[in-house]
N, CA, C and O atoms as a CHARMM CRD file, in Angstrom:
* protein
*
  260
    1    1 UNK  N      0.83600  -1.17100   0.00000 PROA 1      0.00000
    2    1 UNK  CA     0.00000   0.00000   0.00000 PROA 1      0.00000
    3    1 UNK  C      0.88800   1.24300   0.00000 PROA 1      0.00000
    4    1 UNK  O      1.86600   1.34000   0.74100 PROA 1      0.00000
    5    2 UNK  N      0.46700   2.29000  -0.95100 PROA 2      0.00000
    6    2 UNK  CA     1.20800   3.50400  -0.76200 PROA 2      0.00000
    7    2 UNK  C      0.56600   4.52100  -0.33100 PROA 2      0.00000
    8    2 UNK  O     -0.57100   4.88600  -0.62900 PROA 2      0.00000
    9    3 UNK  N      1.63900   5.18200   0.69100 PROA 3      0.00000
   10    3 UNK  CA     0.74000   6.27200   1.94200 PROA 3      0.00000
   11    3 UNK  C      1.53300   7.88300   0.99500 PROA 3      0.00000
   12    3 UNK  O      2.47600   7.89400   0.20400 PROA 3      0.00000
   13    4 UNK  N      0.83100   8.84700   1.41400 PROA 4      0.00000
   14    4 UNK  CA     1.38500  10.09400   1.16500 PROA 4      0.00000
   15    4 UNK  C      2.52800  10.31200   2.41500 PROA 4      0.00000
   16    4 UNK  O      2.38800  10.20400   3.63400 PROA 4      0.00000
   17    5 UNK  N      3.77400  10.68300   1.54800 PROA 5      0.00000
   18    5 UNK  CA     4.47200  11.05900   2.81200 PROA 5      0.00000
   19    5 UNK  C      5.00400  12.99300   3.17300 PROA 5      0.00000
   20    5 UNK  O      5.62100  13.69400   3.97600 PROA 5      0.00000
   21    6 UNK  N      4.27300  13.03900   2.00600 PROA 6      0.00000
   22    6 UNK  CA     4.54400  14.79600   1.88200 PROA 6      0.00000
   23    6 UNK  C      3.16100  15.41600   0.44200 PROA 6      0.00000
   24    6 UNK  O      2.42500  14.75200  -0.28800 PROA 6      0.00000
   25    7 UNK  N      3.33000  16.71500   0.56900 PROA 7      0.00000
   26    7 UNK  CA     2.26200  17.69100   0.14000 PROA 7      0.00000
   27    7 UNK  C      3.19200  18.51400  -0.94200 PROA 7      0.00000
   28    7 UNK  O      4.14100  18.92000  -0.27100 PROA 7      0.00000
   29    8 UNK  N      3.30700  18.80900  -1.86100 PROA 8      0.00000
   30    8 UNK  CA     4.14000  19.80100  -2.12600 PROA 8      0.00000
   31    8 UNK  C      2.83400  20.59300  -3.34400 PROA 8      0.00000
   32    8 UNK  O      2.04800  20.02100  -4.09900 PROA 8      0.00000
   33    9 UNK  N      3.06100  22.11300  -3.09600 PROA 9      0.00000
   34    9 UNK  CA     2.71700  23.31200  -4.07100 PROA 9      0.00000
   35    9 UNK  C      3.46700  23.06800  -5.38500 PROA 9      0.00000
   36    9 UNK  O      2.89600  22.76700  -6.43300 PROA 9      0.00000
   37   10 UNK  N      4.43000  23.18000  -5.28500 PROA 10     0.00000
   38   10 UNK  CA     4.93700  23.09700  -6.65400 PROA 10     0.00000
   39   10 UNK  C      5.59500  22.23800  -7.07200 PROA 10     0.00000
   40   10 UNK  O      6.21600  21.67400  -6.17100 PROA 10     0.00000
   41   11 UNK  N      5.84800  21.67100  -8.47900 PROA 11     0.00000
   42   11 UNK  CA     6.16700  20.65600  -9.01500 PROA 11     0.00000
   43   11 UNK  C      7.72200  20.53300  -8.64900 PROA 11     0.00000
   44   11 UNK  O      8.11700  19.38500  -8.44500 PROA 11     0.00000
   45   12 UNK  N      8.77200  21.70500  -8.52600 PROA 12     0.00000
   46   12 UNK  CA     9.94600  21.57400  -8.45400 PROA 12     0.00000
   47   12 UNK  C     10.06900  21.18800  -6.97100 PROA 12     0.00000
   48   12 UNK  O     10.93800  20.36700  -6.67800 PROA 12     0.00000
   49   13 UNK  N      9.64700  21.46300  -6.45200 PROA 13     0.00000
   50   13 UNK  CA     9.20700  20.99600  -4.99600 PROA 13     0.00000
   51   13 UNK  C      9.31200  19.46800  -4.57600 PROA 13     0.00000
   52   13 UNK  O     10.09700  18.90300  -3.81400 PROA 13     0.00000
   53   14 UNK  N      8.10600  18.92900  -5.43900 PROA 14     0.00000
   54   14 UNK  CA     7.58800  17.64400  -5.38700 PROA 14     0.00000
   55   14 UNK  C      8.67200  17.02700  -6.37600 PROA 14     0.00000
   56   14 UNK  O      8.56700  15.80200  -6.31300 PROA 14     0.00000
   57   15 UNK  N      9.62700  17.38600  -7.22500 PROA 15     0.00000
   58   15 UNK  CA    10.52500  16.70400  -8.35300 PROA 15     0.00000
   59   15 UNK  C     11.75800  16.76000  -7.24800 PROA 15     0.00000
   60   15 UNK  O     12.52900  15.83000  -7.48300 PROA 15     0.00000
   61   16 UNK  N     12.17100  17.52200  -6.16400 PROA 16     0.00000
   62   16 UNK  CA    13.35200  17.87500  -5.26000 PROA 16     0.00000
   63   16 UNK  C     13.24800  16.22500  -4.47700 PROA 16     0.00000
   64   16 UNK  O     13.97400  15.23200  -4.44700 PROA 16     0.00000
   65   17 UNK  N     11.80400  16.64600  -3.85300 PROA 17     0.00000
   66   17 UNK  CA    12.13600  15.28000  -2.55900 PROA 17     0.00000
   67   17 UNK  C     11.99000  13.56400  -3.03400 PROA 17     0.00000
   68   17 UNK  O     12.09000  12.56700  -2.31900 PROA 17     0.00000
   69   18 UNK  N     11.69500  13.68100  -4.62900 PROA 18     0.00000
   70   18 UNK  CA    11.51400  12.52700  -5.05600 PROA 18     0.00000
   71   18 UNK  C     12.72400  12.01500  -5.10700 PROA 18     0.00000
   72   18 UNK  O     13.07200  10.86700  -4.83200 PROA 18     0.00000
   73   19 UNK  N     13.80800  13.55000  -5.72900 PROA 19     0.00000
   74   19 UNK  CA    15.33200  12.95700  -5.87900 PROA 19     0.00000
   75   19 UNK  C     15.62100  12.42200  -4.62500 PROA 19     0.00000
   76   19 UNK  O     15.95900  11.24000  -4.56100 PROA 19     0.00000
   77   20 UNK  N     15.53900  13.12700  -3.58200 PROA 20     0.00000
   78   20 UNK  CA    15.85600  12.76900  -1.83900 PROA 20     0.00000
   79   20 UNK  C     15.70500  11.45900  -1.67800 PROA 20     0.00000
   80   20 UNK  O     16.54200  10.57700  -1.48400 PROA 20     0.00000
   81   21 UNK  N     14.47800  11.42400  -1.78500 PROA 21     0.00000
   82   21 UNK  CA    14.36300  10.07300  -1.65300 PROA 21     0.00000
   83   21 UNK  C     14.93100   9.00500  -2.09000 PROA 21     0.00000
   84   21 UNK  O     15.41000   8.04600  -1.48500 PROA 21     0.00000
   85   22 UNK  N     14.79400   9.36800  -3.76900 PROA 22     0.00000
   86   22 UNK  CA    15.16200   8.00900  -4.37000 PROA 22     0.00000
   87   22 UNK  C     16.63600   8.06200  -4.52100 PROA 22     0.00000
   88   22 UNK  O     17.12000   7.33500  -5.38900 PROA 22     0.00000
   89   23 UNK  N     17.35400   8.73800  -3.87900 PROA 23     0.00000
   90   23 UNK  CA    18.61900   8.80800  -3.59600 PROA 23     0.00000
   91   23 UNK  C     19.33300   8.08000  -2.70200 PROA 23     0.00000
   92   23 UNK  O     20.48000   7.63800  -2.75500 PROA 23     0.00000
   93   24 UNK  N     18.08000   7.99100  -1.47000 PROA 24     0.00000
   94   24 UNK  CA    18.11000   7.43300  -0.35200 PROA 24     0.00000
   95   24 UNK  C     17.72900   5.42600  -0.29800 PROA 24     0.00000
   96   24 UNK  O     17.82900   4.58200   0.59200 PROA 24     0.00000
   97   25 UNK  N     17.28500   5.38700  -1.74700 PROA 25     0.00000
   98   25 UNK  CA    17.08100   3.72400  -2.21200 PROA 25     0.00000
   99   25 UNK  C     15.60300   3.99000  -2.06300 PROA 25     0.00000
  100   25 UNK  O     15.00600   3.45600  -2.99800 PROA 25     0.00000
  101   26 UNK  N     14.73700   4.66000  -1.17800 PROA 26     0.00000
  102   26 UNK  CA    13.31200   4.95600  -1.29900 PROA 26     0.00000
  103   26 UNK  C     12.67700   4.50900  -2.72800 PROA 26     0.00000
  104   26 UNK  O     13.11200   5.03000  -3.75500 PROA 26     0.00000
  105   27 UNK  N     11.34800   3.26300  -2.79600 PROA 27     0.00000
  106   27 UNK  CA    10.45500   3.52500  -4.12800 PROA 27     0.00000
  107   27 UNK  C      9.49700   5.27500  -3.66700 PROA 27     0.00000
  108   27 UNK  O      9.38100   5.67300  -2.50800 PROA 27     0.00000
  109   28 UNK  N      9.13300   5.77200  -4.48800 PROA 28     0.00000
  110   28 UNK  CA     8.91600   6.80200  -4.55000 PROA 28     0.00000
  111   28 UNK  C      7.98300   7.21000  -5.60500 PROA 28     0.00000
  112   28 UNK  O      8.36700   7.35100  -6.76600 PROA 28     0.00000
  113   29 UNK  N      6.18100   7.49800  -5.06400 PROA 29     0.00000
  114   29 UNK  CA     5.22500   7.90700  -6.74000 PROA 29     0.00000
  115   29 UNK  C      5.32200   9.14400  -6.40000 PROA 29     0.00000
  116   29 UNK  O      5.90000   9.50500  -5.37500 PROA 29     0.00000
  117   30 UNK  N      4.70700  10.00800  -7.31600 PROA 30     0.00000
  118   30 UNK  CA     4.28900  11.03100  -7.11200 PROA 30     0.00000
  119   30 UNK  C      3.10600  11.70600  -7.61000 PROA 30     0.00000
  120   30 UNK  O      3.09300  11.58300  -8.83500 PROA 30     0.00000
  121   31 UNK  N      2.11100  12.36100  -7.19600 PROA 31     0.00000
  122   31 UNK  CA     0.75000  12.67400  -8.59500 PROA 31     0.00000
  123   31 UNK  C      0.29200  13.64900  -7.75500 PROA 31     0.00000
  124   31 UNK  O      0.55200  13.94700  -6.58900 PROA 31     0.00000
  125   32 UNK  N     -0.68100  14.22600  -8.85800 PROA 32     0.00000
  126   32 UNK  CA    -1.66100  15.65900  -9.00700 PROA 32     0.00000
  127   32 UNK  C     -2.85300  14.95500  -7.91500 PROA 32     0.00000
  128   32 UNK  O     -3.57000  13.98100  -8.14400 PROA 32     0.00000
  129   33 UNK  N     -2.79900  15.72800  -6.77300 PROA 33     0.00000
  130   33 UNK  CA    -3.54000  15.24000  -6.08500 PROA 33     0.00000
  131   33 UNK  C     -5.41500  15.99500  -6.48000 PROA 33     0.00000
  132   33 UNK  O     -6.62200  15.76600  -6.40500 PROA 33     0.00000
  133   34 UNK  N     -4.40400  16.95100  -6.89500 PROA 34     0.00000
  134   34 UNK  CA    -6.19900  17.90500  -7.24800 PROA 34     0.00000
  135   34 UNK  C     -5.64700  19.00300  -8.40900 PROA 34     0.00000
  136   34 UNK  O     -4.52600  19.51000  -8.36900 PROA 34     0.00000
  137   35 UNK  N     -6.50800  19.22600  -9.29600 PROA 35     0.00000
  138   35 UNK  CA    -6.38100  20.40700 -10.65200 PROA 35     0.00000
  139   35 UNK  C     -7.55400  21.32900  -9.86600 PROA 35     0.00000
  140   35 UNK  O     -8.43900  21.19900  -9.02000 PROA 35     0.00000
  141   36 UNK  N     -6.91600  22.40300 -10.77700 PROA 36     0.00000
  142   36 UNK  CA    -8.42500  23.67400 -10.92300 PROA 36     0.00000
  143   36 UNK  C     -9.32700  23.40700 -12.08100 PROA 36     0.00000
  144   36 UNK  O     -9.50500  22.39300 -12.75600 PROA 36     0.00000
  145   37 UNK  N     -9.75700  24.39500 -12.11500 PROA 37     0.00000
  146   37 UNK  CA   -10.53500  23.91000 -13.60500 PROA 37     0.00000
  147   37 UNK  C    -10.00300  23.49300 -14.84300 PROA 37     0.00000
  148   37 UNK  O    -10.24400  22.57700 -15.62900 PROA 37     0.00000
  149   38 UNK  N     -8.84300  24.86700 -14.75800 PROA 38     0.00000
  150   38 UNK  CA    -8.74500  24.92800 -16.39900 PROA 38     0.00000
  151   38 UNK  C     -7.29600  23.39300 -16.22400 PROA 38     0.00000
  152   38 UNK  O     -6.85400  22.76900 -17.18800 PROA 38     0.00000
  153   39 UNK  N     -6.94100  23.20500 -14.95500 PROA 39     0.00000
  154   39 UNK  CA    -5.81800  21.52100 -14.98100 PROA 39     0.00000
  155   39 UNK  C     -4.71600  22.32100 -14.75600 PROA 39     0.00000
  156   39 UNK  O     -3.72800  21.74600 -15.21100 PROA 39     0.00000
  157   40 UNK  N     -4.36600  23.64100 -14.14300 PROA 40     0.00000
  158   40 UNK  CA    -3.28000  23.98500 -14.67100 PROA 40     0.00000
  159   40 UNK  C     -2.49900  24.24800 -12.63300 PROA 40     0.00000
  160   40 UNK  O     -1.31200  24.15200 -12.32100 PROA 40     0.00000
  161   41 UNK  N     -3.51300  24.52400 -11.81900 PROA 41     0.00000
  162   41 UNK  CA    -2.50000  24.23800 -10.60800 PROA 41     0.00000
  163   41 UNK  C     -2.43200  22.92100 -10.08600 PROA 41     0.00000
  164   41 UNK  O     -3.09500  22.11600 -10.73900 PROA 41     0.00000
  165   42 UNK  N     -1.64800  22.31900  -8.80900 PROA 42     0.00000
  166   42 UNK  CA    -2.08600  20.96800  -8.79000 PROA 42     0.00000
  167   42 UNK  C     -1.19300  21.09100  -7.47100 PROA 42     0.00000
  168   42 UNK  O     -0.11100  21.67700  -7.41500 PROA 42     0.00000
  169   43 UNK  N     -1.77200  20.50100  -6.52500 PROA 43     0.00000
  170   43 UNK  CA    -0.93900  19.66300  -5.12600 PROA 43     0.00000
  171   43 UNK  C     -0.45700  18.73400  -5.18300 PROA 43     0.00000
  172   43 UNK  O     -1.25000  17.79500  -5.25400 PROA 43     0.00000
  173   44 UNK  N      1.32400  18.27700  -5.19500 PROA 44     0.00000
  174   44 UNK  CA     1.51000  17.11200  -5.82800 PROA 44     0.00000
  175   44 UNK  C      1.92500  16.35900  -4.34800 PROA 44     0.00000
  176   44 UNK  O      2.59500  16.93500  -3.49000 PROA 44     0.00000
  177   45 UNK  N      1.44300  15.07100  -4.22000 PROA 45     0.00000
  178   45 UNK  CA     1.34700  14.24500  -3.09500 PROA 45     0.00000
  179   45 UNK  C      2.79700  12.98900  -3.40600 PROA 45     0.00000
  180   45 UNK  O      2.81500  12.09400  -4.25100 PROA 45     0.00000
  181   46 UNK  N      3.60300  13.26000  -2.65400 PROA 46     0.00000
  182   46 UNK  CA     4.78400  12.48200  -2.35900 PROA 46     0.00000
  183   46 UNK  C      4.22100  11.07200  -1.76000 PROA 46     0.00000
  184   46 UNK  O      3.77600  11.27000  -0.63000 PROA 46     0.00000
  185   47 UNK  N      4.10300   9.70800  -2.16600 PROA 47     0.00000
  186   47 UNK  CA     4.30800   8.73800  -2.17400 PROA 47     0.00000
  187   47 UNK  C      5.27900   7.50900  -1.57400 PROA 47     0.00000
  188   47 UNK  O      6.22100   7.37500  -2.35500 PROA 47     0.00000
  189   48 UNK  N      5.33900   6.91300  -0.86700 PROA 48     0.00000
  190   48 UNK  CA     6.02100   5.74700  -0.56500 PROA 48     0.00000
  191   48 UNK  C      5.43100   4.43700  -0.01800 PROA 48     0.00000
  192   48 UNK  O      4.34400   4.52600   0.55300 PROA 48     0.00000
  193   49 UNK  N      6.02900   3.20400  -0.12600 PROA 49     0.00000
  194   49 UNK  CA     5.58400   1.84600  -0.12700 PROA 49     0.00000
  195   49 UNK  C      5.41500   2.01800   1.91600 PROA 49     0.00000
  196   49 UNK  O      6.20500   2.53100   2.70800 PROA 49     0.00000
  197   50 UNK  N      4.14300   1.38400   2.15200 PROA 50     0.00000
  198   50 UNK  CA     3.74900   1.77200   3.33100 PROA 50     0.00000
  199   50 UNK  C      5.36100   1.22300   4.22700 PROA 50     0.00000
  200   50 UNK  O      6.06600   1.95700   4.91900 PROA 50     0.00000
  201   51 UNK  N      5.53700   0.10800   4.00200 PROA 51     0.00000
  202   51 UNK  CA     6.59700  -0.16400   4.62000 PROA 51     0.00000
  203   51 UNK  C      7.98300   0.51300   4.78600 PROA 51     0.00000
  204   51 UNK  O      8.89900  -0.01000   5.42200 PROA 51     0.00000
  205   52 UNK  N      8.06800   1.73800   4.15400 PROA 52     0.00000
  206   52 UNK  CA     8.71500   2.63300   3.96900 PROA 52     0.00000
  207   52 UNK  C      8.72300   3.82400   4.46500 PROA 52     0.00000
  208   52 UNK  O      9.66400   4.60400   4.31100 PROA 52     0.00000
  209   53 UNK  N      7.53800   4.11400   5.19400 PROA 53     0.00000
  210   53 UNK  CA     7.05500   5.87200   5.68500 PROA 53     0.00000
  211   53 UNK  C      7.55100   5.75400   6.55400 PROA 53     0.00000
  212   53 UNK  O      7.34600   6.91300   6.91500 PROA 53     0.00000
  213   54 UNK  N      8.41200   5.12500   7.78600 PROA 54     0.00000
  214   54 UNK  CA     9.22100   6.02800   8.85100 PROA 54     0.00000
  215   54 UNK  C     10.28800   6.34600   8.28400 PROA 54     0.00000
  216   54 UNK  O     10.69200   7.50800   8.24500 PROA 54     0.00000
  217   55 UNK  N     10.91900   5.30900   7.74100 PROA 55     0.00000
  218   55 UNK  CA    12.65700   5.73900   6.95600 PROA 55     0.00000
  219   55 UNK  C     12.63100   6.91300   6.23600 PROA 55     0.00000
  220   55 UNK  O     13.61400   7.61200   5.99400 PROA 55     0.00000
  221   56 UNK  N     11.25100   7.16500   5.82400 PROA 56     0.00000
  222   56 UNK  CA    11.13700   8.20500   4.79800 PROA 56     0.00000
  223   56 UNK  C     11.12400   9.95800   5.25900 PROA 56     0.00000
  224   56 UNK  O     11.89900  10.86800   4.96300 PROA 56     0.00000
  225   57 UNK  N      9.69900   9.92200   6.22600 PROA 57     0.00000
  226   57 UNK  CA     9.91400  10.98000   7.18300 PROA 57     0.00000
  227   57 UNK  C     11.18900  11.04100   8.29700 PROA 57     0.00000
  228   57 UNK  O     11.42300  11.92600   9.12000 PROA 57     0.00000
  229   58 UNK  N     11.67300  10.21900   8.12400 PROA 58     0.00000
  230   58 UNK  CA    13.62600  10.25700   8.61400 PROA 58     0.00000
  231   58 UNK  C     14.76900  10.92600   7.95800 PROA 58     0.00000
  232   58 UNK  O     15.78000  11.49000   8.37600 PROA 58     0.00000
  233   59 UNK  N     14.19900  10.63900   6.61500 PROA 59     0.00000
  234   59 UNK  CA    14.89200  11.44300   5.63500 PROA 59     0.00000
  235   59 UNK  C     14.76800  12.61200   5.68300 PROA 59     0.00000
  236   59 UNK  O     15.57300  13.43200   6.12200 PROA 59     0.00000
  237   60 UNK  N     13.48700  12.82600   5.12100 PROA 60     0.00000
  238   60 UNK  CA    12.64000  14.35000   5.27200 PROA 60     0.00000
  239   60 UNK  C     13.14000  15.07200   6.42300 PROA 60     0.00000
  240   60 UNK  O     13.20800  16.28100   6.20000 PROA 60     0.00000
  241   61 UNK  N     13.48300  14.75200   7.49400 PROA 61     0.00000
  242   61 UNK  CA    13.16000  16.01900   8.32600 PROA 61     0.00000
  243   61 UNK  C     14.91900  15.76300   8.98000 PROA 61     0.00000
  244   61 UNK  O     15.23200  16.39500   9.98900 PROA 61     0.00000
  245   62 UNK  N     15.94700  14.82500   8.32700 PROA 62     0.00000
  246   62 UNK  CA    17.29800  15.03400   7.84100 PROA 62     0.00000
  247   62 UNK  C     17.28800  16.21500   7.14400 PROA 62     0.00000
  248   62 UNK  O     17.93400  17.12300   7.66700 PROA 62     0.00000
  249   63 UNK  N     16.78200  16.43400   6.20300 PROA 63     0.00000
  250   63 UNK  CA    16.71200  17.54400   5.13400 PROA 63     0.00000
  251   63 UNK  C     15.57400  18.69600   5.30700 PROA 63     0.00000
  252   63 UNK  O     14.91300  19.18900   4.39300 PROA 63     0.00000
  253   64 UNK  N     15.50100  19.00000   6.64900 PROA 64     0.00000
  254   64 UNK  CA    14.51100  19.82600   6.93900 PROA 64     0.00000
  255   64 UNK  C     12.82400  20.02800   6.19100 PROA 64     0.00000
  256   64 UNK  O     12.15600  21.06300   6.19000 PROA 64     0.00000
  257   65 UNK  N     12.52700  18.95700   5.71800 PROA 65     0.00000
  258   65 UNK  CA    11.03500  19.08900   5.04100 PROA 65     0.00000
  259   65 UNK  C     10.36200  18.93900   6.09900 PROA 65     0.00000
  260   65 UNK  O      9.13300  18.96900   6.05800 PROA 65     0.00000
Protein backbone atom coordinates (compact mmCIF):
# COMPACT_ATOMS: atom_id res chain seq x y z
CA UNK A 1 0.00 0.00 0.00
CA UNK A 2 1.21 3.50 -0.76
CA UNK A 3 0.74 6.27 1.94
CA UNK A 4 1.39 10.09 1.16
CA UNK A 5 4.47 11.06 2.81
CA UNK A 6 4.54 14.80 1.88
CA UNK A 7 2.26 17.69 0.14
CA UNK A 8 4.14 19.80 -2.13
CA UNK A 9 2.72 23.31 -4.07
CA UNK A 10 4.94 23.10 -6.65
CA UNK A 11 6.17 20.66 -9.01
CA UNK A 12 9.95 21.57 -8.45
CA UNK A 13 9.21 21.00 -5.00
CA UNK A 14 7.59 17.64 -5.39
CA UNK A 15 10.52 16.70 -8.35
CA UNK A 16 13.35 17.88 -5.26
CA UNK A 17 12.14 15.28 -2.56
CA UNK A 18 11.51 12.53 -5.06
CA UNK A 19 15.33 12.96 -5.88
CA UNK A 20 15.86 12.77 -1.84
CA UNK A 21 14.36 10.07 -1.65
CA UNK A 22 15.16 8.01 -4.37
CA UNK A 23 18.62 8.81 -3.60
CA UNK A 24 18.11 7.43 -0.35
CA UNK A 25 17.08 3.72 -2.21
CA UNK A 26 13.31 4.96 -1.30
CA UNK A 27 10.46 3.53 -4.13
CA UNK A 28 8.92 6.80 -4.55
CA UNK A 29 5.22 7.91 -6.74
CA UNK A 30 4.29 11.03 -7.11
CA UNK A 31 0.75 12.67 -8.60
CA UNK A 32 -1.66 15.66 -9.01
CA UNK A 33 -3.54 15.24 -6.09
CA UNK A 34 -6.20 17.90 -7.25
CA UNK A 35 -6.38 20.41 -10.65
CA UNK A 36 -8.42 23.67 -10.92
CA UNK A 37 -10.53 23.91 -13.60
CA UNK A 38 -8.75 24.93 -16.40
CA UNK A 39 -5.82 21.52 -14.98
CA UNK A 40 -3.28 23.99 -14.67
CA UNK A 41 -2.50 24.24 -10.61
CA UNK A 42 -2.09 20.97 -8.79
CA UNK A 43 -0.94 19.66 -5.13
CA UNK A 44 1.51 17.11 -5.83
CA UNK A 45 1.35 14.25 -3.10
CA UNK A 46 4.78 12.48 -2.36
CA UNK A 47 4.31 8.74 -2.17
CA UNK A 48 6.02 5.75 -0.57
CA UNK A 49 5.58 1.85 -0.13
CA UNK A 50 3.75 1.77 3.33
CA UNK A 51 6.60 -0.16 4.62
CA UNK A 52 8.72 2.63 3.97
CA UNK A 53 7.06 5.87 5.68
CA UNK A 54 9.22 6.03 8.85
CA UNK A 55 12.66 5.74 6.96
CA UNK A 56 11.14 8.20 4.80
CA UNK A 57 9.91 10.98 7.18
CA UNK A 58 13.63 10.26 8.61
CA UNK A 59 14.89 11.44 5.64
CA UNK A 60 12.64 14.35 5.27
CA UNK A 61 13.16 16.02 8.33
CA UNK A 62 17.30 15.03 7.84
CA UNK A 63 16.71 17.54 5.13
CA UNK A 64 14.51 19.83 6.94
CA UNK A 65 11.04 19.09 5.04
Amino acid sequence: MWMVVYVAEQKSVADHIEKILSDEGILVKVRCANKDIEGSNCLYEILVPQSEINESYDVLMEHEY
